[in-house]
N, CA, C and O of each residue as an XYZ file, in Angstrom:
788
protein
N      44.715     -7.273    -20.702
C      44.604     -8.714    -20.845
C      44.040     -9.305    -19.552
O      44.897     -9.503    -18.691
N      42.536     -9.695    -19.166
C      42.051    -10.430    -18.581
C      42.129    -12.027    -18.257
O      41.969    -12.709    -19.269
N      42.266    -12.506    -17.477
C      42.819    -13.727    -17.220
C      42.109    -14.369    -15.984
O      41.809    -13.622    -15.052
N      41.803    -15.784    -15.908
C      40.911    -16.369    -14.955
C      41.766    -16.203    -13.535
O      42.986    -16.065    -13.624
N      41.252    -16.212    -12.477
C      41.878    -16.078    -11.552
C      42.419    -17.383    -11.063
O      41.651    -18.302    -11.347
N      43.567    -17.792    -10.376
C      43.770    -18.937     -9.956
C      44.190    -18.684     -8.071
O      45.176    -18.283     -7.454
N      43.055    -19.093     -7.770
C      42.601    -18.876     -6.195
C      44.161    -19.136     -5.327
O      44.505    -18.231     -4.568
N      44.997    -20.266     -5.447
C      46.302    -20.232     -4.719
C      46.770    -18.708     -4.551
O      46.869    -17.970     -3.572
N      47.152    -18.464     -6.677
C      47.980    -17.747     -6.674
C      47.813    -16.231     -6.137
O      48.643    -15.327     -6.039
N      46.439    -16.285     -5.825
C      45.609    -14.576     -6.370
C      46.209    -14.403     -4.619
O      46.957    -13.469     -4.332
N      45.741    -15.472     -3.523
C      46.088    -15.759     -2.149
C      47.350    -15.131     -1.846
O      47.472    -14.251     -0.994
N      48.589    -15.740     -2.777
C      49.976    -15.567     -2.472
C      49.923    -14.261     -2.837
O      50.263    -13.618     -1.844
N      49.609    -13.331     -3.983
C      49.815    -11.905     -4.549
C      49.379    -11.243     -2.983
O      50.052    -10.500     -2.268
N      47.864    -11.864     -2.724
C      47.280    -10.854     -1.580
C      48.306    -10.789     -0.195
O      48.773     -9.817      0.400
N      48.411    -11.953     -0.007
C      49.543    -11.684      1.180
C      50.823    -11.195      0.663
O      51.269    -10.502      1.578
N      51.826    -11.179     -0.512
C      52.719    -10.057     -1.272
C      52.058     -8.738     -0.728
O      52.562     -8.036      0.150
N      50.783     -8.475     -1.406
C      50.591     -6.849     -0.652
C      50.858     -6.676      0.190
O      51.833     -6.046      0.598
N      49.845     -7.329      0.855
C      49.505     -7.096      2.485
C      51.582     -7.378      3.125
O      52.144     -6.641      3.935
N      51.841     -7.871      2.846
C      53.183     -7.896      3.544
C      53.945     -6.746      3.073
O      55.021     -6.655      3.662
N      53.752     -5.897      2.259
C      54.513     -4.524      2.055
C      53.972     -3.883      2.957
O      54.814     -3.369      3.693
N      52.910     -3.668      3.250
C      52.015     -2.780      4.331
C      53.156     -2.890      5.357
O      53.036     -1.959      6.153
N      54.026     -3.526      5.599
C      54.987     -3.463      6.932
C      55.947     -2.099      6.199
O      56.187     -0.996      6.690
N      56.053     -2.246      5.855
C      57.394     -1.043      5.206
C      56.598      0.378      5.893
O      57.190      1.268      6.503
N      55.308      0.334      5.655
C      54.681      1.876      6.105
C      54.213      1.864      7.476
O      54.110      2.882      8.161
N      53.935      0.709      7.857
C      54.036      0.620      9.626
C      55.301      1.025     10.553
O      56.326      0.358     10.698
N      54.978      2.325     11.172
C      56.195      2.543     12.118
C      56.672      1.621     13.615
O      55.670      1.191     14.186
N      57.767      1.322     14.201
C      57.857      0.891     15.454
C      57.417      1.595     16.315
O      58.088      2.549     16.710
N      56.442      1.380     16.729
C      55.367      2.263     17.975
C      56.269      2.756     19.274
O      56.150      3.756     19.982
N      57.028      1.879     19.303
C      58.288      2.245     21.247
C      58.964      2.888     20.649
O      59.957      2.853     21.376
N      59.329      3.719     19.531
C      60.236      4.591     19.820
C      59.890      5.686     19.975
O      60.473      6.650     20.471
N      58.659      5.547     19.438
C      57.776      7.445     19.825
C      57.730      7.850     20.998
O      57.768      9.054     21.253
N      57.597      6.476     22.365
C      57.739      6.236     23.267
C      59.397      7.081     23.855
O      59.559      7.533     24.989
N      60.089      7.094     23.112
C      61.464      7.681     23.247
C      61.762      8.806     22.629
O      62.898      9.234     22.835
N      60.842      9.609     21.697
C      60.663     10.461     21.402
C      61.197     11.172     19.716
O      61.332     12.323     19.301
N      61.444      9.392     18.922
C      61.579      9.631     18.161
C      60.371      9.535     16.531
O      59.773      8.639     15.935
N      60.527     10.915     16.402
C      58.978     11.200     15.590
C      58.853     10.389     14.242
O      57.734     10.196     13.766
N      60.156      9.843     13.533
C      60.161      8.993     12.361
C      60.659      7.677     12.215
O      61.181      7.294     11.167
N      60.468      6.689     13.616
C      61.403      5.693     13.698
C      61.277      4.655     12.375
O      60.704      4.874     11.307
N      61.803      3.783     12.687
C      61.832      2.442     11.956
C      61.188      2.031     11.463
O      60.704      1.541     12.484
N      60.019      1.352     10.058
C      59.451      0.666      9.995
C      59.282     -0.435     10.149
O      60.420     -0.889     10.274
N      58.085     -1.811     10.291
C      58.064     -2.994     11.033
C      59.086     -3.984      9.481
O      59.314     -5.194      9.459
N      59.403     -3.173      8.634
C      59.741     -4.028      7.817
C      61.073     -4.001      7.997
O      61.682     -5.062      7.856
N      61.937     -2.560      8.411
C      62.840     -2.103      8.220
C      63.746     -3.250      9.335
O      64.799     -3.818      9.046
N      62.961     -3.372     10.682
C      63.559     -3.903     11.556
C      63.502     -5.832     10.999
O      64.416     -6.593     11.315
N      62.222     -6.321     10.134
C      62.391     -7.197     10.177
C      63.608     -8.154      9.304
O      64.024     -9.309      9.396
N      63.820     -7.291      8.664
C      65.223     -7.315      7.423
C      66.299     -7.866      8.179
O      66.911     -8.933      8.136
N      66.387     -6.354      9.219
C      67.859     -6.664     10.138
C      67.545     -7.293     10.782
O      68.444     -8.120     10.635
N      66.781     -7.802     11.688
C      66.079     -8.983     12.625
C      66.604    -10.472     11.782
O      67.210    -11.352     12.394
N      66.271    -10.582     10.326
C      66.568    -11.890     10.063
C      68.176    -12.007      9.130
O      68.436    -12.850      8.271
N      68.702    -11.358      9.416
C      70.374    -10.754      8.615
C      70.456    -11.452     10.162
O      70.792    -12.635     10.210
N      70.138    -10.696     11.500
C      71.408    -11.364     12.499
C      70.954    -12.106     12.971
O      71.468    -12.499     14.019
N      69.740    -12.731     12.490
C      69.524    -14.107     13.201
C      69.443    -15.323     12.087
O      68.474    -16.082     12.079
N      70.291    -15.423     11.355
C      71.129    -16.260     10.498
C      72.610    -16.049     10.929
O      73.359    -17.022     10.836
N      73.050    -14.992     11.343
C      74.210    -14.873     11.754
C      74.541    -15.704     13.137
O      75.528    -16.402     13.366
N      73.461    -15.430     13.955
C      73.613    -15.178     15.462
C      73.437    -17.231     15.375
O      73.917    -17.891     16.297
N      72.718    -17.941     14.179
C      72.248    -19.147     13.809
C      73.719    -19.813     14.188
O      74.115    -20.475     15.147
N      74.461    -19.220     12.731
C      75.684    -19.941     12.769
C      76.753    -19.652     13.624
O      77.812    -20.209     13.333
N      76.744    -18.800     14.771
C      77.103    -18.714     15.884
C      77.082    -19.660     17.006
O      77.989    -20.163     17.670
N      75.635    -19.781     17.047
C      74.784    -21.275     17.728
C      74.915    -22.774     17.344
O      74.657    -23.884     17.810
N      75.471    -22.184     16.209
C      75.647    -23.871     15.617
C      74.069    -24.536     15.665
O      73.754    -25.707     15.878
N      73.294    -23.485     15.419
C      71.661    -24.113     14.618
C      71.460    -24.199     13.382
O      72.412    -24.242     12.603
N      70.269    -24.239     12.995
C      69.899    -24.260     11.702
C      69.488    -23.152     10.685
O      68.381    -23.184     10.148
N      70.368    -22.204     10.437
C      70.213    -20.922     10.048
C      69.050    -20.368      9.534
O      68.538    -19.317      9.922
N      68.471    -21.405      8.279
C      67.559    -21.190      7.502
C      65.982    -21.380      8.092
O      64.961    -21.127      7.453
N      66.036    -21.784      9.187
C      64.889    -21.886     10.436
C      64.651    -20.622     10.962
O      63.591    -20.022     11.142
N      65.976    -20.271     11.212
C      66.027    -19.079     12.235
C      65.883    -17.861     11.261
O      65.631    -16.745     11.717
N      66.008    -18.031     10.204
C      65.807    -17.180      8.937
C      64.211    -17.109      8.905
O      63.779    -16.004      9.233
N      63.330    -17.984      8.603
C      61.986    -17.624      8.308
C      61.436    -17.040      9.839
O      60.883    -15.962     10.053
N      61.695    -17.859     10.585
C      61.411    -17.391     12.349
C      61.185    -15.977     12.318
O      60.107    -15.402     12.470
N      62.399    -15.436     12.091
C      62.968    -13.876     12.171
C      61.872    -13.269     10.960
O      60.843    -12.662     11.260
N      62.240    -13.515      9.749
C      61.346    -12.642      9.019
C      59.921    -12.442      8.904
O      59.479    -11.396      8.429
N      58.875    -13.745      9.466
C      57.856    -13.715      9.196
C      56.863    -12.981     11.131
O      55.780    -12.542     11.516
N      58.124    -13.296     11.615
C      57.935    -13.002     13.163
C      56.832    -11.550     13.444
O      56.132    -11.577     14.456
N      56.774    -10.714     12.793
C      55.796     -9.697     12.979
C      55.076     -9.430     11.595
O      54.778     -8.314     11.170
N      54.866    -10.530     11.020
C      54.122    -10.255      9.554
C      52.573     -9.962     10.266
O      51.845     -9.209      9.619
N      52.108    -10.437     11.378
C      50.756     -9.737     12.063
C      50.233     -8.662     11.765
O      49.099     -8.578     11.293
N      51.279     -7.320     12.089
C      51.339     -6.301     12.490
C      50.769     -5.451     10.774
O      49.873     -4.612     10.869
N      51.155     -5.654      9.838
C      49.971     -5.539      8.519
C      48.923     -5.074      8.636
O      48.585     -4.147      7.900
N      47.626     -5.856     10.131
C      46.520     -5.792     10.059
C      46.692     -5.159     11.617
O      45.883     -4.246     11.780
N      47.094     -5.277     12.183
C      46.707     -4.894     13.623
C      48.182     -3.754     14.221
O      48.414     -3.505     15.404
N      48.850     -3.321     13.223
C      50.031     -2.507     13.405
C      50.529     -2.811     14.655
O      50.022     -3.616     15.437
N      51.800     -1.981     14.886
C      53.140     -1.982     16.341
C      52.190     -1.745     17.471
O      51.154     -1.174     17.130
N      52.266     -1.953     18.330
C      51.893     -1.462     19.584
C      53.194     -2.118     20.814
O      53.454     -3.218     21.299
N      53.909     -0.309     20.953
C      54.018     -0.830     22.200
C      54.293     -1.030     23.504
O      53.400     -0.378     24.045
N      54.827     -1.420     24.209
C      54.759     -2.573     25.714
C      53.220     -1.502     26.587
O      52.246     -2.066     27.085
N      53.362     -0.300     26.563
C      52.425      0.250     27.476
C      51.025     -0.421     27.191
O      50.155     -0.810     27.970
N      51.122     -0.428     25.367
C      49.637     -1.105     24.830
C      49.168     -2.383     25.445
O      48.055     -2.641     25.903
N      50.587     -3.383     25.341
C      49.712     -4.609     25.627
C      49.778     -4.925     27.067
O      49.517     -6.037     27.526
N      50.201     -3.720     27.880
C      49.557     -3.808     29.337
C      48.276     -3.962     29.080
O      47.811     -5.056     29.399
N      47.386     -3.005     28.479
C      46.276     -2.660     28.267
C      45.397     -4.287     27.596
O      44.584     -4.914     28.276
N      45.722     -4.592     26.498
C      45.292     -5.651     25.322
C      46.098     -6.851     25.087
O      47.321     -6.952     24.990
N      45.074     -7.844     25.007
C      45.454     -9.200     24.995
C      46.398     -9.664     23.544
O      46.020    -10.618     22.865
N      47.706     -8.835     23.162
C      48.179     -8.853     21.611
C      48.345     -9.752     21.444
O      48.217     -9.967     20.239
N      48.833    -11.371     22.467
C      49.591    -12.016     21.563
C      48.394    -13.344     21.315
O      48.439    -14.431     20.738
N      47.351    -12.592     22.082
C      45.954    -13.879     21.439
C      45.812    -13.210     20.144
O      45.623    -14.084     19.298
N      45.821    -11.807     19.513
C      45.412    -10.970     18.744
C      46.348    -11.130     17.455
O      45.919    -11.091     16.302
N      47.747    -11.326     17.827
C      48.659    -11.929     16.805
C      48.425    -13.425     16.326
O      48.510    -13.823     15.164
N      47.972    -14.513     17.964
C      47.626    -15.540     16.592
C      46.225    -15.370     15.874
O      46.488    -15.695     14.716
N      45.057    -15.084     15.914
C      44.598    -14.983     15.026
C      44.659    -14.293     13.970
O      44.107    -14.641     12.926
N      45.277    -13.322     14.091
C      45.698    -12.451     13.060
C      46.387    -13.594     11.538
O      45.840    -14.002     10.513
N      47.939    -13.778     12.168
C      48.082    -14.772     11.461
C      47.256    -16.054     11.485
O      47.700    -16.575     10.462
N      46.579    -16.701     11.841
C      46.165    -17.794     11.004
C      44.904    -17.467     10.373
O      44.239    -18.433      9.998
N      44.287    -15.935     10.115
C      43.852    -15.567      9.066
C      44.450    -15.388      7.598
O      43.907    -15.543      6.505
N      45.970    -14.944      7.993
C      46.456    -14.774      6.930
C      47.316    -15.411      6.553
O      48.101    -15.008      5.693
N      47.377    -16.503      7.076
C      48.174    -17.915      6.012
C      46.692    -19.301      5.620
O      46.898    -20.360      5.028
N      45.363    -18.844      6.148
C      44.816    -19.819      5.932
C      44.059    -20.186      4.432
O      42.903    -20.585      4.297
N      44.996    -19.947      3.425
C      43.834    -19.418      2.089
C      45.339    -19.763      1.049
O      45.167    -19.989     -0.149
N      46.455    -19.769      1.518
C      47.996    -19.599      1.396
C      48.104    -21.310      0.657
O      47.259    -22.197      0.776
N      49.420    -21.376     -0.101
C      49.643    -22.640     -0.903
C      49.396    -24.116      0.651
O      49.513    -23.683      1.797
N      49.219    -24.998      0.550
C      49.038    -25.661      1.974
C      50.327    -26.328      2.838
O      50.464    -26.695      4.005
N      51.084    -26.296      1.802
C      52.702    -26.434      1.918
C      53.162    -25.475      2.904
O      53.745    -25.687      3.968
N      52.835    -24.486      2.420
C      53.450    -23.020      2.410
C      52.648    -22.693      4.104
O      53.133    -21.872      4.882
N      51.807    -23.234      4.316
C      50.443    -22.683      4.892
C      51.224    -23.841      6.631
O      51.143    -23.866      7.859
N      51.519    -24.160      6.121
C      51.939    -26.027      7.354
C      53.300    -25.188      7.349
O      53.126    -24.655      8.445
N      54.299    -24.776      6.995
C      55.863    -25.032      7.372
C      55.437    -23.253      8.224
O      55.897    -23.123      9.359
N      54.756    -22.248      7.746
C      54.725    -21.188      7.979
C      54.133    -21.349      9.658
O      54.821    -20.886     10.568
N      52.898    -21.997      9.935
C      52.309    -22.258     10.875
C      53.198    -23.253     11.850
O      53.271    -22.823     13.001
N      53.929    -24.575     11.599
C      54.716    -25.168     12.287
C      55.772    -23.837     13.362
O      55.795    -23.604     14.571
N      56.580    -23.181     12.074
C      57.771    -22.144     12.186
C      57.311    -21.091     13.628
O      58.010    -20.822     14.605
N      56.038    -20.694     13.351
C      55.162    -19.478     14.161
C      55.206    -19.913     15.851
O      55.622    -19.430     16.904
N      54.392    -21.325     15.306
C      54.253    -22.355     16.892
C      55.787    -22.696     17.944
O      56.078    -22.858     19.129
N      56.358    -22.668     16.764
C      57.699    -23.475     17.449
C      58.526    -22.167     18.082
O      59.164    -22.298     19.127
N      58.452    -20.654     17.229
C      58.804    -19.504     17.901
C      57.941    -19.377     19.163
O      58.354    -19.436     20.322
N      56.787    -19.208     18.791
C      55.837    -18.987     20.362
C      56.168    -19.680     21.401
O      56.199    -19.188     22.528
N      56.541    -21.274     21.062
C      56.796    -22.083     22.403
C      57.867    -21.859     23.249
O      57.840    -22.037     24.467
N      59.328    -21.254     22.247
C      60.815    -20.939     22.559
C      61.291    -22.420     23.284
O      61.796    -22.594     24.393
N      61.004    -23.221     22.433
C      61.190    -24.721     23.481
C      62.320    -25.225     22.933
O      62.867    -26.014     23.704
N      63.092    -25.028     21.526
C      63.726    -25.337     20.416
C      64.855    -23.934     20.325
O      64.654    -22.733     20.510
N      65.877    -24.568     20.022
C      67.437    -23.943     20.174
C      67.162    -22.790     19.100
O      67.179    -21.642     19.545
N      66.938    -22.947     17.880
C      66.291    -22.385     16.827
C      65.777    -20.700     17.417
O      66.302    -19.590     17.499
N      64.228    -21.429     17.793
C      63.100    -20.435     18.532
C      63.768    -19.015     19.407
O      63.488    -17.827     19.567
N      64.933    -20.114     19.879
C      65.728    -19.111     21.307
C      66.485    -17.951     20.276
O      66.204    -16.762     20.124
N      67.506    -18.746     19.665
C      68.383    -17.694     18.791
C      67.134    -16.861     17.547
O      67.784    -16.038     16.903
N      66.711    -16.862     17.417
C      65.248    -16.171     16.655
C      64.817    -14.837     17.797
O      65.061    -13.658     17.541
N      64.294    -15.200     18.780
C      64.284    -13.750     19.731
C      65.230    -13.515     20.290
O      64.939    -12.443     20.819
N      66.542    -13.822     20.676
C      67.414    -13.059     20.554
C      67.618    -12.198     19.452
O      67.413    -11.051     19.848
N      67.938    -12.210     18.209
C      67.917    -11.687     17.086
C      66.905    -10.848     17.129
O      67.302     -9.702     16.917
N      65.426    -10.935     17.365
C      64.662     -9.015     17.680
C      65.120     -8.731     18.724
O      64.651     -7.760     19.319
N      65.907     -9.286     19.140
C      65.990     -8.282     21.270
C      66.888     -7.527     20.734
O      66.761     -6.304     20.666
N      67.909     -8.183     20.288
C      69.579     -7.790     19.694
C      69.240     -6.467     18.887
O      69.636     -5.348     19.213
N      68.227     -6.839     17.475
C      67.807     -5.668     16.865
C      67.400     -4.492     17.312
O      67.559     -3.409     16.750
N      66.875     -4.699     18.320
C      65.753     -3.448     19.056
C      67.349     -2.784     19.416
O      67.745     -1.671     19.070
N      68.036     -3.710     20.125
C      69.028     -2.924     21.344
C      69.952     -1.910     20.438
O      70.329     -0.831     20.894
N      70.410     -2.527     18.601
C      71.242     -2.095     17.783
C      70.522     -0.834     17.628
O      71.019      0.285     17.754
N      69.373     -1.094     17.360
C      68.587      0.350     16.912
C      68.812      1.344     17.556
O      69.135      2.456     17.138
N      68.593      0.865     19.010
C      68.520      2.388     20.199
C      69.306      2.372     20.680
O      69.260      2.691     21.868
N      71.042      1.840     19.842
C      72.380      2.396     20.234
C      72.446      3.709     19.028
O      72.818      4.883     19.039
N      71.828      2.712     17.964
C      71.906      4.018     16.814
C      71.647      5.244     17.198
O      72.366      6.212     17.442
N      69.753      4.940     17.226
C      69.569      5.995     17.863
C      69.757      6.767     18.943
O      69.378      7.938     18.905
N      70.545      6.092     20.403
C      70.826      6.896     20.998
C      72.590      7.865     20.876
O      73.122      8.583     21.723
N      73.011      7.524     19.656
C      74.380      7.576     19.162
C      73.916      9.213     18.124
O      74.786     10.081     18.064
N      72.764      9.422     17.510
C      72.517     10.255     17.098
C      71.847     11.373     17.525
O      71.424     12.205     16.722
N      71.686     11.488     18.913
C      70.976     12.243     19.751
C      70.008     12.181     20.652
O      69.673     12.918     21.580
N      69.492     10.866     20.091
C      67.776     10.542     20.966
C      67.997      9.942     22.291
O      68.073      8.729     22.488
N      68.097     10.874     23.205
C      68.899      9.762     24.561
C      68.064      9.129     25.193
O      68.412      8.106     25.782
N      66.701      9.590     25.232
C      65.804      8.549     25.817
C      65.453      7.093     25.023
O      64.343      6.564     25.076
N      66.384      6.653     24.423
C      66.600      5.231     23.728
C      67.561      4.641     24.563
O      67.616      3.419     24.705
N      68.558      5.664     25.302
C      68.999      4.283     26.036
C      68.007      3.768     27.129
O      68.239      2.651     27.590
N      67.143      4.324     27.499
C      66.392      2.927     28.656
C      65.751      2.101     27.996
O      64.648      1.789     28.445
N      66.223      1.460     26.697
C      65.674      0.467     26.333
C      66.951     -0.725     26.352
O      66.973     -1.858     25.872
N      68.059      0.100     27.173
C      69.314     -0.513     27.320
C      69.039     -1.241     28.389
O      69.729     -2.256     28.291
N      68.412     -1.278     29.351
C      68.228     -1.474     30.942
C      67.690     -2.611     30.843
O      68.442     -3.475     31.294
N      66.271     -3.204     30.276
C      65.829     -4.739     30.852
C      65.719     -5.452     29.499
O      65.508     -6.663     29.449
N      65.824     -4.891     28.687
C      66.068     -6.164     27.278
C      67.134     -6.884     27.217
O      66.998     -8.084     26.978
N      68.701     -6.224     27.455
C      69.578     -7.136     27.626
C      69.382     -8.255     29.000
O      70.053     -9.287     28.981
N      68.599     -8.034     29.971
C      68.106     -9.053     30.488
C      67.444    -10.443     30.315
O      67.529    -11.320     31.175
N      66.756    -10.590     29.107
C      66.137    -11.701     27.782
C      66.872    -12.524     26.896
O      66.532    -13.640     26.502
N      68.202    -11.721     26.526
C      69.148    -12.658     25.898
C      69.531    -13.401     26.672
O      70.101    -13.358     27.763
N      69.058    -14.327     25.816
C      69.981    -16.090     26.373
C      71.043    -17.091     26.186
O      71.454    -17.995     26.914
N      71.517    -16.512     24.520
C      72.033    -17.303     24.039
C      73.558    -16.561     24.098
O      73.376    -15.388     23.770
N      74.797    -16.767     24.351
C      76.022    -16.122     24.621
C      76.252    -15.464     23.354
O      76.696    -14.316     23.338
N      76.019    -16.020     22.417
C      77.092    -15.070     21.211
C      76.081    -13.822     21.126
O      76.549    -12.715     20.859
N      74.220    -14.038     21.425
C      73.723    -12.456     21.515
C      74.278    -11.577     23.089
O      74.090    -10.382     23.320
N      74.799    -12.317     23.764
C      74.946    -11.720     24.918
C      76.677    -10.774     24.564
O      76.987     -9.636     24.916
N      77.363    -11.626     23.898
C      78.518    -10.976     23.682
C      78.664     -9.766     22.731
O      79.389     -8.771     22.769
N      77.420    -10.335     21.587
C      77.093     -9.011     20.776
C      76.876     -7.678     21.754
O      77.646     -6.720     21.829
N      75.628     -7.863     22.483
C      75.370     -7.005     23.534
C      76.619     -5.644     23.557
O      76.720     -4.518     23.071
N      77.483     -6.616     24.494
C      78.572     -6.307     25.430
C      79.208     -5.343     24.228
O      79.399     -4.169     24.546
N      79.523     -5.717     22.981
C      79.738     -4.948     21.923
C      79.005     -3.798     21.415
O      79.358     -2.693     21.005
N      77.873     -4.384     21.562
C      77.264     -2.857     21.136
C      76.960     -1.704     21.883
O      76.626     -0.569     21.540
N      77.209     -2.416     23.351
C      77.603     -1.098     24.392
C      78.394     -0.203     24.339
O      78.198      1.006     24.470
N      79.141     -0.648     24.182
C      80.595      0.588     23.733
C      80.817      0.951     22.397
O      81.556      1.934     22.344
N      80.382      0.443     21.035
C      80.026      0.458     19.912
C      80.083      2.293     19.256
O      79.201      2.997     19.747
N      80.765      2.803     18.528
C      80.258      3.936     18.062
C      80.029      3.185     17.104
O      80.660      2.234     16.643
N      78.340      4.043     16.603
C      77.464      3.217     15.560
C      77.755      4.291     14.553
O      76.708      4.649     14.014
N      78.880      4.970     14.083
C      78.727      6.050     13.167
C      80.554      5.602     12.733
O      80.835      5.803     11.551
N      81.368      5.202     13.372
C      82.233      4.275     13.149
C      82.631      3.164     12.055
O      83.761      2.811     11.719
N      81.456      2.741     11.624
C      82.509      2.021     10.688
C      82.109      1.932      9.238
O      82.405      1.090      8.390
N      81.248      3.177      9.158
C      81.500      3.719      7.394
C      82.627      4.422      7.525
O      83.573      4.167      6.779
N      82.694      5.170      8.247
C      84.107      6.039      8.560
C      85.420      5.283      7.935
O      86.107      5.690      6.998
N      85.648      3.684      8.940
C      86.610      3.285      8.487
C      86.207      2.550      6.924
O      87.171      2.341      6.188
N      85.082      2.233      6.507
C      84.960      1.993      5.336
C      85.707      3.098      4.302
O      86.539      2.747      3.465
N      85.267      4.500      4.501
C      85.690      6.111      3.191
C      87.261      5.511      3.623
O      87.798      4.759      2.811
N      87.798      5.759      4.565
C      89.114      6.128      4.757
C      89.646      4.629      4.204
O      90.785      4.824      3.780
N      89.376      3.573      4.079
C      90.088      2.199      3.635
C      89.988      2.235      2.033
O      90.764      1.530      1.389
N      88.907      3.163      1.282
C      88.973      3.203      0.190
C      89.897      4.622     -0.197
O      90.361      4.840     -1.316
N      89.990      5.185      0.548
C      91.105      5.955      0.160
C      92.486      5.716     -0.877
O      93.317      6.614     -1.016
């Protein structure tokens, strides 16, 4: 069944694709640590916007801000994949991320196209309470990850322990922190089996 195209919608499907393309993009810094199958950019952006709705109502912000912030925060990476920190010694990424995105919201519903672009600007500036608890929430993520992973063997993940907790700003990610330092990350399915006992 053939059907006329309707240019909005065909727009929204194309960026639907193109935004799965994150699921098969790996996090580039952990190879850096020597792990050969890390994370995908989607995998992290999930948990990225889970604790920065959390970390929101912690802040007493606006959750659902800090919700799109977080999830759409590396939708770039689609077209120009992870690269990282050694890379963008090298390359100008974060001129390379905005055009990236405002290729790919410019074709987008115009609604959709204005709150997405406002959201992007207002993260980049970090000028807004919002913006702040939003990168906390990837710093936080990165740090959860490479407790995981350094909880499962990969020990060159903890020096990603050393200057990221330096970036958090906001106390309740700083207290998370302090928690996930001492944290066994294999801990609390454990007490999950044994409570269903």
């Amino acid at each position: 069944m053939k059907s006329k195209d309707n240019p909005s919608i065909k727009a929204a499907v194309n960026f639907f694709a193109e935004t799965g393309l994150l699921k098969h993009i790996k996090r580039s810094g952990w190879w850096v640590a020597g792990i050969k199958d890390p994370e995908s950019v989607a995998e992290h952006c999930f948990r990225c916007a889970v604790m920065g709705y959390y970390l929101a109502h912690l802040e007493k912000v606006d959750p659902l801000k800090v919700l799109v912030m977080t999830l759409f925060n590396d939708v770039h990476e689609a077209r120009i994949n992870d690269l990282h920190k050694m890379g963008h010694h090298y390359i100008d990424f974060r001129e390379a991320e905005k055009k990236v995105f405002h290729d790919q919201v410019k074709n987008l519903d115009k609604g959709v196209k204005k709150e997405m672009t406002y959201f992007r600007a207002e993260y980049d500036d970090q000028e807004t309470k919002e913006s702040v608890v939003a990168r906390d929430a990837d710093i936080l993520e990165c740090l959860l990850q490479a407790k995981e992973y350094y909880d499962n063997g990969h020990t060159k993940a903890k020096k990603f322990f050393k200057r990221a907790p330096e970036h958090l700003k906001t106390k309740s990610a700083q207290k998370m922190w302090a928690q996930i330092k001492s944290w066994d990350s294999g801990q609390w399915w454990e007490d999950v089996v044994k409570f269903e006992r």
